[in-house]
N, C-alpha and C positions, 0 to 999 in steps of 0.2 A: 503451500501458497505463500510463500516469502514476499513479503515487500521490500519495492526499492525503493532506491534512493540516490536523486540526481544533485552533484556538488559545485555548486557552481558553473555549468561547462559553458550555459547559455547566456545566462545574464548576471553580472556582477552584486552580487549581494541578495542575488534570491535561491533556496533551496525546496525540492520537492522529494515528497517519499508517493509513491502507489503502490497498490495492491491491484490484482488481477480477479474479476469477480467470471465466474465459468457459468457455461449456462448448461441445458440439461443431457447434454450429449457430452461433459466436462472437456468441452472448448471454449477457448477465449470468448467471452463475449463482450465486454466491455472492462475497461478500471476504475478506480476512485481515486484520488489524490489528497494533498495535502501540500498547500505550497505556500511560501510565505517568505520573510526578511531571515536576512542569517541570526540576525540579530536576536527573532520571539524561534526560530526553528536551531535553537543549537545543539553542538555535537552531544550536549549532556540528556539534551530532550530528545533526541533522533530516535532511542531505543524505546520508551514508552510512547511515541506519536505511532512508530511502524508499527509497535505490536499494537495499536489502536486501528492503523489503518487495515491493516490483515485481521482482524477481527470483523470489521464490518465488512468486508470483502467476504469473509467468508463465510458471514450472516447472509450476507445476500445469494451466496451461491446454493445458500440450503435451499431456501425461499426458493429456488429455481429448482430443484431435487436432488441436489447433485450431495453427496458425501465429498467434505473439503479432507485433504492432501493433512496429513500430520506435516505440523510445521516444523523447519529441520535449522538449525543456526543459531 
């Protein structure tokens, strides 16, 4: 369950990472996000925010039954 992460494409000076949270038939059922100025979300911080968001994404996906995906990247 990789999070992503969106660079600018939509508005100038704002960045977003999500994660995809599965519900118990491990389909999409909702995501979490994280989004903010480039300025507090930088390229230095991007790797400990996504692996924060995919963590709690895939806390949530237990909580629903599902065994989360080894994460790959």
């Amino acid at each position: 369950m990789p999070a992503g992460k969106k660079r600018k494409e939509e508005t100038m000076g704002l960045r977003c990472i999500a994660a995809v949270v599965y519900n118990d038939c491990a389909e999409p059922l909702a995501a979490i996000s994280v989004s903010g100025m480039t300025s507090h979300l930088t390229d230095e911080r991007l790797p400990m925010l996504g692996q924060t968001v995919w963590e709690v994404a895939a806390k949530l996906t237990v909580a629903l039954g599902v065994m989360p995906a080894a994460k790959t990247g």
